[in-house]
N, C-alpha and C positions, 0 to 999 in steps of 0.2 A: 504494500500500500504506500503509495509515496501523491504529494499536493505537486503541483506545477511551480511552487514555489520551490521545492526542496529537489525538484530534477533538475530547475534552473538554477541554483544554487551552486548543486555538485557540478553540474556542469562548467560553471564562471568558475571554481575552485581546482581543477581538472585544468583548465586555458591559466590559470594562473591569476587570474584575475581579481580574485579576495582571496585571503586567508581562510585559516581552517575554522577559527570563530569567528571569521566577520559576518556579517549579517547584509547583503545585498541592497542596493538603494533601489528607491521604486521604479524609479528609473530604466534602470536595468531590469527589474521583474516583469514590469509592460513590456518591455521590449524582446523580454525569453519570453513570456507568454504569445506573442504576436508568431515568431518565429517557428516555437513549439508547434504552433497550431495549424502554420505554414509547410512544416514537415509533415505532421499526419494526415492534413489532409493531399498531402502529396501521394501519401503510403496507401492512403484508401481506393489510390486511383487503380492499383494492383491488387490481382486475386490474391497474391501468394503474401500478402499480409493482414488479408484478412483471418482472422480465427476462424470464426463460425460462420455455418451457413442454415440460414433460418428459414424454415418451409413453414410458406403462410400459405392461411387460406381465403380465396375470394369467392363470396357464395356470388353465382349467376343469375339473372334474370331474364324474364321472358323479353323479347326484343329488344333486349338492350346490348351493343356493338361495345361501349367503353365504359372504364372502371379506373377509378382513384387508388393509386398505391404507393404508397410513403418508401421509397427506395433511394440511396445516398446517391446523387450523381456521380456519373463518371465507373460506379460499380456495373455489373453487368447481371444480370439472369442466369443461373447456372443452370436450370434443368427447369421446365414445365411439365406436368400432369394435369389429367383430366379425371375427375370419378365423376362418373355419368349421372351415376342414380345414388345420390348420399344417403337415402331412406333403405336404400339395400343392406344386407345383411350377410356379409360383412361389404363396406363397403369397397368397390373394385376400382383401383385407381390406375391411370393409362396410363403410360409416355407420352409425350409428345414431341419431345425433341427438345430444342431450341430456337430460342422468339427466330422471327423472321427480322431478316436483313432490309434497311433500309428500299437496295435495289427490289426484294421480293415482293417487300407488300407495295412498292407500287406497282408489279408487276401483275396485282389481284383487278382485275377491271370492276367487278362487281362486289365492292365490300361491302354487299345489305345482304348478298345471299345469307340466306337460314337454314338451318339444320338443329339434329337434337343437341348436339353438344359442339363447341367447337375443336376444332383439328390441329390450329396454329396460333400465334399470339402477334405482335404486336407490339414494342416499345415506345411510345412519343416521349423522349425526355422532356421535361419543362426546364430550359437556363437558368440555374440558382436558385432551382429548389429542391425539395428532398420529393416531392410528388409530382409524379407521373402518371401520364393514361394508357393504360392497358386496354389497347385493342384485339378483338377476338372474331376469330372465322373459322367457320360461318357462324355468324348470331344464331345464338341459340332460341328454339321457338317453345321455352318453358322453363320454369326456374325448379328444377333438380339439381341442376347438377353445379358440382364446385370446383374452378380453377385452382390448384396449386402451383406454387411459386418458391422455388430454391432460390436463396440471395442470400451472395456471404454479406456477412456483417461487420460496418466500418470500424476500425478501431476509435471511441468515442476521444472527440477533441476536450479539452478545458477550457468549464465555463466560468472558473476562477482561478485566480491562483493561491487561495487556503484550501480546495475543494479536496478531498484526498480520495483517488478513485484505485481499486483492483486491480491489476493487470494478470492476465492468463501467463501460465512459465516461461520465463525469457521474455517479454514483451518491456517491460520497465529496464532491464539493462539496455537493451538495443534502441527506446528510447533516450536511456542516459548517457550512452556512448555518442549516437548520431546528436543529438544537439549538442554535444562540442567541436561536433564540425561545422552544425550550422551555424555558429554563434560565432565562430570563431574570426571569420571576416570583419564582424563589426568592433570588432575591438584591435584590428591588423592582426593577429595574432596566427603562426604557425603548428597546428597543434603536432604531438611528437610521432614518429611514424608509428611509434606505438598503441598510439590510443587510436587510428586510423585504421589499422589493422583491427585491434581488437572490435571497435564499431563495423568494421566491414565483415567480421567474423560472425556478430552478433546478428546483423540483420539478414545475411546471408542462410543462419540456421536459422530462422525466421521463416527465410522463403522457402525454405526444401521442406522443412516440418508442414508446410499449409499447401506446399503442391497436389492439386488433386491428385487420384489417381483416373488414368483413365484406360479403357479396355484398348488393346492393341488388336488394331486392325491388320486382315493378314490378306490378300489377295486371293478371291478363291482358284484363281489359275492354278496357283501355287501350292493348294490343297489336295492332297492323295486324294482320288476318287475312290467312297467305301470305306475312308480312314474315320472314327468319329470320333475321335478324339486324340490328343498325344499331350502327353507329360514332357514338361523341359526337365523336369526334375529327375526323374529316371530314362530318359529317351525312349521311351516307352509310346505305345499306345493303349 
């Protein structure tokens, strides 16, 4: 648990810049809080620093084409499902892939078509804000069923500098390391190859621990005909 005061702190203390008991001027606190916040929201622009990925759900309605959804800009959609019928037992929830591309949905000539659920989605970011409209095709012509929505989760910036927030393992070193690099310019300051290293070390495990996994695609050309399976692990099938 550490405040934005005391990472901006060690930080300035690290550059050399106070002492071990000095106590920072306010000064300098707005000016690492500013910074601070300029770094993570840089970080949030990348999957591989986000932690978590939060599956929400948007219930649908009957001819309704778009939906309100509070998601960080600049983050992306990881996965979409569809359950068709939420009153089923248990309820059956589809893939759907991922939102369409800019170029796709305008490639939809007809985005009023209806169906029972929809197949694809839709991004419109809104510029500087955290909510966007989720487009949906084909409009669904009944409200059963519920859009799900994977979205990793931004690491939360500081809305003070007394505020003292958690950080998930490793998250608070590799911010305490990287903002003495960022801070470092503002005062001329070289920080030592060491602590540049060790920040580039820190956020680096950072990214490999949040790297998705994803299924490896294999060409079916490529695949024994009549083979139904093979093990890398034993060279087996």
């Amino acid at each position: 648990m550490a405040s934005a005061t005391d990472l901006i702190t060690q930080a300035l203390r690290t550059l050399g810049i106070v002492e071990a008991t000095e106590t920072i001027q306010a000064e300098d606190a707005s000016n690492g809080l500013t910074v601070l916040n300029q770094m993570i929201g840089s970080w949030n622009l990348s999957r591989t620093t986000a932690k978590f990925v939060a599956r929400t759900t948007l219930a649908l309605s009957t001819d309704t084409d778009a939906y309100a959804f509070s998601i960080f800009v600049g983050n992306h959609i990881e996965a979409v499902s569809v359950i068709p019928d939420r009153a089923a037992d248990p309820p059956n929830e589809v893939p759907l892939g991922r939102p369409l591309t800019v170029t796709e949905w305008q490639g939809i000539s007809d985005k009023t078509l209806s169906g029972t659920y929809p197949s694809r989605i839709y991004i419109d970011e809104s510029e500087g804000t955290a909510i966007n409209t989720v487009h949906v095709y084909p409009v669904p012509n009944q409200d059963a069923s519920d859009l799900i929505l994977y979205c990793p989760t931004p690491v939360s910036q500081f809305a003070a500098l007394a505020t003292d927030y958690t950080f998930p393992p490793g998250y608070e070193r590799a911010i305490r390391l990287n903002l003495v690099l960022e801070l470092a310019p503002d005062y001329d300051v070289e920080p030592s190859a060491h602590v540049v290293l060790l920040a580039r070390q820190a956020l680096d495990t950072l990214k490999a621990h949040n790297l998705p996994m994803r299924d490896l695609w294999v060409d079916p050309a490529l695949v024994t005909h009549g083979r139904s399976s093979y093990n890398i692990n034993t060279d087996s099938s």
